[in-house]
GUSE-900538 format. One record per residue (C-alpha): residue number from 1; residue in one letter; x, y, z. Coordinates in steps of 0.5 Angstrom, whole numbers. Layout:
+------+------+-------+-------+-------+
| resi | resn |    c1 |    c2 |    c3 |
+------+------+-------+-------+-------+
|  NUM |    A |     X |     Y |     Z |
...
+------+------+-------+-------+-------+
//
This chain:
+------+------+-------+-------+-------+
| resi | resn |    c1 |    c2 |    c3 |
+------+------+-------+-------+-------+
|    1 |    X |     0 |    42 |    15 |
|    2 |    X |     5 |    36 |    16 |
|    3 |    X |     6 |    35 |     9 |
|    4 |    X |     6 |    42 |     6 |
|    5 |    X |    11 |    43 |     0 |
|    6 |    X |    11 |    35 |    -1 |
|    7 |    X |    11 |    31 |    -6 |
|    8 |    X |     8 |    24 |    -6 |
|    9 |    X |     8 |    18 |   -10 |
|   10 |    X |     4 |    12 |    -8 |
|   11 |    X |     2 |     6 |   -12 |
|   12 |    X |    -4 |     2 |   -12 |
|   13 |    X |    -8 |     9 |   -10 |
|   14 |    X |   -14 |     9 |   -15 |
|   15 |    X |   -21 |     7 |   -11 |
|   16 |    X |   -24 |     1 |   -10 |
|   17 |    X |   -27 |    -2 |   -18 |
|   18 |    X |   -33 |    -4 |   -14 |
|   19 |    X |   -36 |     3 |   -15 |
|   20 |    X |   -31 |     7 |   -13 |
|   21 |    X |   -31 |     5 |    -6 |
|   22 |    X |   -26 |     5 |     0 |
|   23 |    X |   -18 |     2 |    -3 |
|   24 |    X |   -12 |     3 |     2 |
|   25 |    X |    -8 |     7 |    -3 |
|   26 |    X |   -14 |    12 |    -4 |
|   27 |    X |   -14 |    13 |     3 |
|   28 |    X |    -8 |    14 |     4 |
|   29 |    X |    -6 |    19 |    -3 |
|   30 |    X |   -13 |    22 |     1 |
|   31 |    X |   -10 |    24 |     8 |
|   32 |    X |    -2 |    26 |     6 |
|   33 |    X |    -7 |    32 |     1 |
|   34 |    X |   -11 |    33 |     6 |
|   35 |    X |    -3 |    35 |    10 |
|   36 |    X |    -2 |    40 |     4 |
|   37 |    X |     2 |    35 |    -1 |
|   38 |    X |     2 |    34 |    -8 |
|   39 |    X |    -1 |    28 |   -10 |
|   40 |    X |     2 |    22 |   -15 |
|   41 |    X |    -2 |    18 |   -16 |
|   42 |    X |    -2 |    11 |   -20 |
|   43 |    X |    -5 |     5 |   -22 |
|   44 |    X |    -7 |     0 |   -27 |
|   45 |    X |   -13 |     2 |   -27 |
|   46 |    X |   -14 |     9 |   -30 |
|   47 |    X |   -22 |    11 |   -29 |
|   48 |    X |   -21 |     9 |   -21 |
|   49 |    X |   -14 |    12 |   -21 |
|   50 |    X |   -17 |    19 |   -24 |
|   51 |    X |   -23 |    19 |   -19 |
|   52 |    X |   -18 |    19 |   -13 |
|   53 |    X |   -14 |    25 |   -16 |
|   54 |    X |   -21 |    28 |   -17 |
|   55 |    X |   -23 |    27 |   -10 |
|   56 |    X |   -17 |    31 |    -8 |
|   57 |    X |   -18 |    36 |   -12 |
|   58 |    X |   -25 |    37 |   -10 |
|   59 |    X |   -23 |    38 |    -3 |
|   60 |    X |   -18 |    43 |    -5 |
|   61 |    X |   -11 |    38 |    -6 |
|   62 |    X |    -7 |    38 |   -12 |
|   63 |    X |    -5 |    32 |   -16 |
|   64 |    X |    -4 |    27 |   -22 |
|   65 |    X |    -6 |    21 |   -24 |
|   66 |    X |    -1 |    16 |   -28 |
|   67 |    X |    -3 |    10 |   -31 |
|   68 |    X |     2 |     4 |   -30 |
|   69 |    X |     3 |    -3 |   -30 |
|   70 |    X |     8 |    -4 |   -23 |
|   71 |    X |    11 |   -10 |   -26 |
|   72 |    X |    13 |    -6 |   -33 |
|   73 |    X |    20 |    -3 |   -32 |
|   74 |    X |    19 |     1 |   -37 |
|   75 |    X |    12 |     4 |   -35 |
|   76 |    X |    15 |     5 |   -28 |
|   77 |    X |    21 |     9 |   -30 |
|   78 |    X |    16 |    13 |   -34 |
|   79 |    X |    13 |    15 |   -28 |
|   80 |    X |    18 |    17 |   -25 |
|   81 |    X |    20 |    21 |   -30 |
|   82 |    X |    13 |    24 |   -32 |
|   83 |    X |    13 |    26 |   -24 |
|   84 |    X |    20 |    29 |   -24 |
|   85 |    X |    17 |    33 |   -30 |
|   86 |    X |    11 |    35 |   -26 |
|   87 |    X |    14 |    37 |   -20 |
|   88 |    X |    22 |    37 |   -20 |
|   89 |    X |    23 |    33 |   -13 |
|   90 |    X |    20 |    27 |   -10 |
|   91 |    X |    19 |    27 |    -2 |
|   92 |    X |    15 |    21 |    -1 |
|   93 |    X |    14 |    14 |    -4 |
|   94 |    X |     9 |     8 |    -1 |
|   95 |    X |     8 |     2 |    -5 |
|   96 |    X |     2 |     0 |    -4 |
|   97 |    X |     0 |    -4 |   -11 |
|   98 |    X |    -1 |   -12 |   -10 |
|   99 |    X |    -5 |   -17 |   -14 |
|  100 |    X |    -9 |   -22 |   -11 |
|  101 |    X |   -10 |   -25 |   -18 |
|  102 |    X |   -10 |   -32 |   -21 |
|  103 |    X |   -10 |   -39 |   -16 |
|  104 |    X |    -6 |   -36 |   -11 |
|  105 |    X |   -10 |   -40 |    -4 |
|  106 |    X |    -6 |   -46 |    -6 |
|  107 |    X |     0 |   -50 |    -2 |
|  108 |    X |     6 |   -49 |    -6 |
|  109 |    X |     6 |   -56 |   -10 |
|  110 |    X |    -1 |   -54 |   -13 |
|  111 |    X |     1 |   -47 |   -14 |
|  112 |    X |     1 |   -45 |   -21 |
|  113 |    X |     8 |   -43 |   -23 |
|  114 |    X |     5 |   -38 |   -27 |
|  115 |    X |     1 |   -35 |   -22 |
|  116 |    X |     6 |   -35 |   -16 |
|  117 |    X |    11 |   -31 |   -21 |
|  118 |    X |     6 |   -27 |   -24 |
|  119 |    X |     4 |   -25 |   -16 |
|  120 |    X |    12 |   -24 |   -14 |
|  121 |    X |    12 |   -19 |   -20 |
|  122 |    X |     7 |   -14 |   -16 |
|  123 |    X |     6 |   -16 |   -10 |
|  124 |    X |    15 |   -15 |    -9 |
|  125 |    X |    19 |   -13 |   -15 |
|  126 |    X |    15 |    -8 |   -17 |
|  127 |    X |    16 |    -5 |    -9 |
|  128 |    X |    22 |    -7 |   -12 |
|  129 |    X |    23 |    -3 |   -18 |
|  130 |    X |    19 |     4 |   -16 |
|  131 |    X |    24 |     4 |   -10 |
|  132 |    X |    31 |     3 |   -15 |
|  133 |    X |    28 |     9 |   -19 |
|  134 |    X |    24 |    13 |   -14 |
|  135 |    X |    31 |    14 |   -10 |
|  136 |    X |    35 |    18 |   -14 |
|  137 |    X |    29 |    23 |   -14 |
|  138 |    X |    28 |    23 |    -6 |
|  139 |    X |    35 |    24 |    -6 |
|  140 |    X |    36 |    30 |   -11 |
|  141 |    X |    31 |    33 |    -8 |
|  142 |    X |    34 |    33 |    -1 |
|  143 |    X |    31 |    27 |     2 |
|  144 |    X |    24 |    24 |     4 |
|  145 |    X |    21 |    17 |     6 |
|  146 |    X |    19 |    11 |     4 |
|  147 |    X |    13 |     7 |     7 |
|  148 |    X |    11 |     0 |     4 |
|  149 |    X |     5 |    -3 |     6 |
|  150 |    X |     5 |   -11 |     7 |
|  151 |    X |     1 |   -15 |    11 |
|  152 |    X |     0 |   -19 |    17 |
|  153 |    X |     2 |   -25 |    13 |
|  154 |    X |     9 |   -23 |    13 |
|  155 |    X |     8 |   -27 |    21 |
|  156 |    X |     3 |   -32 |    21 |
|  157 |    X |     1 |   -35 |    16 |
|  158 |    X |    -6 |   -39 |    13 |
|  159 |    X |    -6 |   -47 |    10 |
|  160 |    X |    -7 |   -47 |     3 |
|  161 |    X |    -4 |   -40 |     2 |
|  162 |    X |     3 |   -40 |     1 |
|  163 |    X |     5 |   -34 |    -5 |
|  164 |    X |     2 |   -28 |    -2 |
|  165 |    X |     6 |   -28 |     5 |
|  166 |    X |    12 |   -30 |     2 |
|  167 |    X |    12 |   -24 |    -2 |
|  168 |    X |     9 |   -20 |     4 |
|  169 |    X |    15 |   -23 |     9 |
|  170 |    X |    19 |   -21 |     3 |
|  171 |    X |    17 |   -14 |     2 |
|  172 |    X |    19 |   -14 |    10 |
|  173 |    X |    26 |   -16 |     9 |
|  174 |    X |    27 |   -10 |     2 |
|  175 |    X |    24 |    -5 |     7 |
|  176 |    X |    29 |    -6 |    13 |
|  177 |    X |    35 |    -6 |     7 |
|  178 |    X |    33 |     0 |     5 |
|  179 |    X |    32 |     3 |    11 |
|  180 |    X |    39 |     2 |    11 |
|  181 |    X |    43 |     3 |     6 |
|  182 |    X |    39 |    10 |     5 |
|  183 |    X |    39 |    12 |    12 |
|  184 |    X |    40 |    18 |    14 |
|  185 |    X |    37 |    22 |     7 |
|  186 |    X |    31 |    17 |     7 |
|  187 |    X |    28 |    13 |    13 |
|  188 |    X |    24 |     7 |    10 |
|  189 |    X |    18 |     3 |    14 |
|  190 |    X |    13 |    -2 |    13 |
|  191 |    X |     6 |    -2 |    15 |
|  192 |    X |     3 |   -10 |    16 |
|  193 |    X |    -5 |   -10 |    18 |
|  194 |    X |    -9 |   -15 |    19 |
|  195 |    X |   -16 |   -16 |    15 |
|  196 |    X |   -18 |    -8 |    12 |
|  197 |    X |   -25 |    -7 |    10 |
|  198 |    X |   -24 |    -6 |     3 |
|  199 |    X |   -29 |    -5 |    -3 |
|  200 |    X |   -25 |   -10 |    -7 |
|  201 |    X |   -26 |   -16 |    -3 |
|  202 |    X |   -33 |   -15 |    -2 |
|  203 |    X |   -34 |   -19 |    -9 |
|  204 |    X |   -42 |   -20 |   -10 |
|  205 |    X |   -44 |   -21 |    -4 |
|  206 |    X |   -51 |   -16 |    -2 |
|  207 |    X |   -51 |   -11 |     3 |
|  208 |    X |   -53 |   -16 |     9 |
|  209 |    X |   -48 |   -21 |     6 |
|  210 |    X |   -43 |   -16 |     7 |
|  211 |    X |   -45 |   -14 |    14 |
|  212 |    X |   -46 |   -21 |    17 |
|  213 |    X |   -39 |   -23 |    13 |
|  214 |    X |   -36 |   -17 |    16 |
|  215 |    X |   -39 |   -19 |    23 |
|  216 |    X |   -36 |   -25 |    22 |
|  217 |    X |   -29 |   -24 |    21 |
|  218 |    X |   -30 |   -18 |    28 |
|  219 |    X |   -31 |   -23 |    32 |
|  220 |    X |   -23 |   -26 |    31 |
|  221 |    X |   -20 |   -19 |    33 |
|  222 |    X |   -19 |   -17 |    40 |
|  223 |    X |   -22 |   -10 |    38 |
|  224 |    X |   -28 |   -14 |    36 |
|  225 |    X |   -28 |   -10 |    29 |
|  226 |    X |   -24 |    -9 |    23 |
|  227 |    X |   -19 |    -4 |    20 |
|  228 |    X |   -21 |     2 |    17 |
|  229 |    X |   -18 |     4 |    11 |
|  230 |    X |   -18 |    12 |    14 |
|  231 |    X |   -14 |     8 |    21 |
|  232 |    X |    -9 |     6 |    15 |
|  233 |    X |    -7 |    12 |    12 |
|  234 |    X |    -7 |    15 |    19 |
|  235 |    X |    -1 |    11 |    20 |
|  236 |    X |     1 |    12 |    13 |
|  237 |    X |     2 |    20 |    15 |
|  238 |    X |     5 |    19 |    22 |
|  239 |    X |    11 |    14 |    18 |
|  240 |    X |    12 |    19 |    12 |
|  241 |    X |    12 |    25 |    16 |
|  242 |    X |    17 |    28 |    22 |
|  243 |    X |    12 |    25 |    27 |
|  244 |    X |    16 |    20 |    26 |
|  245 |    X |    23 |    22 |    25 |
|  246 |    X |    27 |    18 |    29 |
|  247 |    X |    23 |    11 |    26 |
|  248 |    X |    27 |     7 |    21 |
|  249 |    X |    27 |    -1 |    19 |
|  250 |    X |    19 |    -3 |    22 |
|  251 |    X |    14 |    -6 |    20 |
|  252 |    X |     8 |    -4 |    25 |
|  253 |    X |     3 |   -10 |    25 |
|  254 |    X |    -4 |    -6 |    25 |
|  255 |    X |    -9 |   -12 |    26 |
|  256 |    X |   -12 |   -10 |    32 |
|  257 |    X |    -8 |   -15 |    37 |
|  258 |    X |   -11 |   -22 |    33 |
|  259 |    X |    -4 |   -23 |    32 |
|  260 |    X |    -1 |   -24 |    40 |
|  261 |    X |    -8 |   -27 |    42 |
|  262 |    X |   -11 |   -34 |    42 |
|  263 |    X |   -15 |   -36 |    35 |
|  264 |    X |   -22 |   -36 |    39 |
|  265 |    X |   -28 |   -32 |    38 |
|  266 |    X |   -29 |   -26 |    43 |
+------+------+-------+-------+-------+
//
């Protein structure tokens, strides 16, 4: 197992609200207790986030749900702490949480102010405040690593959609300053896919609604169909475990080649 004997913190891994399905961090908490580590898990929203460790149990894995708000420093330092409590050492951070709330599909004059703070506190600053007292634990307990999942977005961006690349280019700059003010105890990397298929962006479309919406979006991509949640957490254990152990300060795009090839349709 790649990840026996490790702990692993992973932020926005509850499951998708829409009945539970498919999220990226639940994908990933999944696949690293799969590999023999023990799992924390955290999210706002406490019954999904139960589901996950549940999920994990059932499958023989170990781990703890933590309700949290990211953008609350205190309720983030509790999680660490409560995490220290549980199992004395921290190996593995990834940063998942986001929020895509408010009017954020937007250029920056239209912008709400309170929306584009609000986002910047998730998406960013609680990337930010996770690493700042995670570290300390990752580096009492002799070392680990740190994935952060940004986006795509980071490189190409859309018209009217200003706040949340911003904070995914971001993100991408604090992983490379991570990766080196803590190298050698602790390798810091990103992960930055294109469209994944997650119950959350579905909203209330029907089941046919989904699928033509879905095939839709497949034709942008070179590989003539979107990421799953499963190829994210793939990548998630090759950057946290030693199959990676000479990769540091990269942002990896996932996206199925769209973003090196032209805008049509194939």
């Amino acid at each position: 197992m790649k990840l026996k004997n490790k702990v692993a913190l992973i932020t926005g891994a509850a499951l998708g609200f829409k009945e539970g399905g498919p999220s990226i961090g639940s994908a990933i908490a999944l696949k690293f207790a799969s590999e023999g580590a023990k799992i924390v898990v955290v999210d706002v929203f406490e019954d999904m986030g139960q589901k996950t460790i549940d999920q994990i149990v059932e499958k023989g894995g170990e781990g703890i749900f933590i309700k949290v708000d990211v953008s609350k420093t205190e309720e983030v330092k509790n999680a660490i702490n409560l995490t220290q409590k549980k199992y004395n050492e921290l190996h593995i951070l990834v940063n998942c949480a986001a929020s895509y709330e408010g009017d954020i599909f937007q250029n920056v004059v239209n912008t709400p102010e309170e929306d584009w703070y609000n986002i910047i506190d998730v998406n960013l600053n609680g990337y930010f405040r996770f690493a700042k007292y995670a570290i300390p634990l990752i580096l009492n307990s002799g070392g680990g690593t740190i994935v952060n999942i940004s986006s795509s977005a980071a490189f190409k961006v859309l018209r009217d959609f200003c706040v949340y690349p911003v904070t995914k280019a971001a993100i991408n700059a604090l992983t490379r300053t991570l990766a080196v003010d803590f190298a050698p105890q602790i390798r810091t990397n990103s992960i930055c896919p294109g469209f994944v298929r997650i119950a959350n962006s579905e909203g209330d479309r029907t089941t046919e609604e989904i699928e033509d919406w879905i095939n839709g979006i497949s034709k942008k991509y070179p590989l003539r169909r979107v990421c799953t949640v499963d190829e994210i957490g793939k990548i998630a254990l090759f950057l946290a475990s030693d199959d990676s152990s000479y990769v540091n300060g990269q942002c990896l795009i996932v996206d199925g080649g769209k973003i090196i090839s032209e805008t049509h349709e194939f």
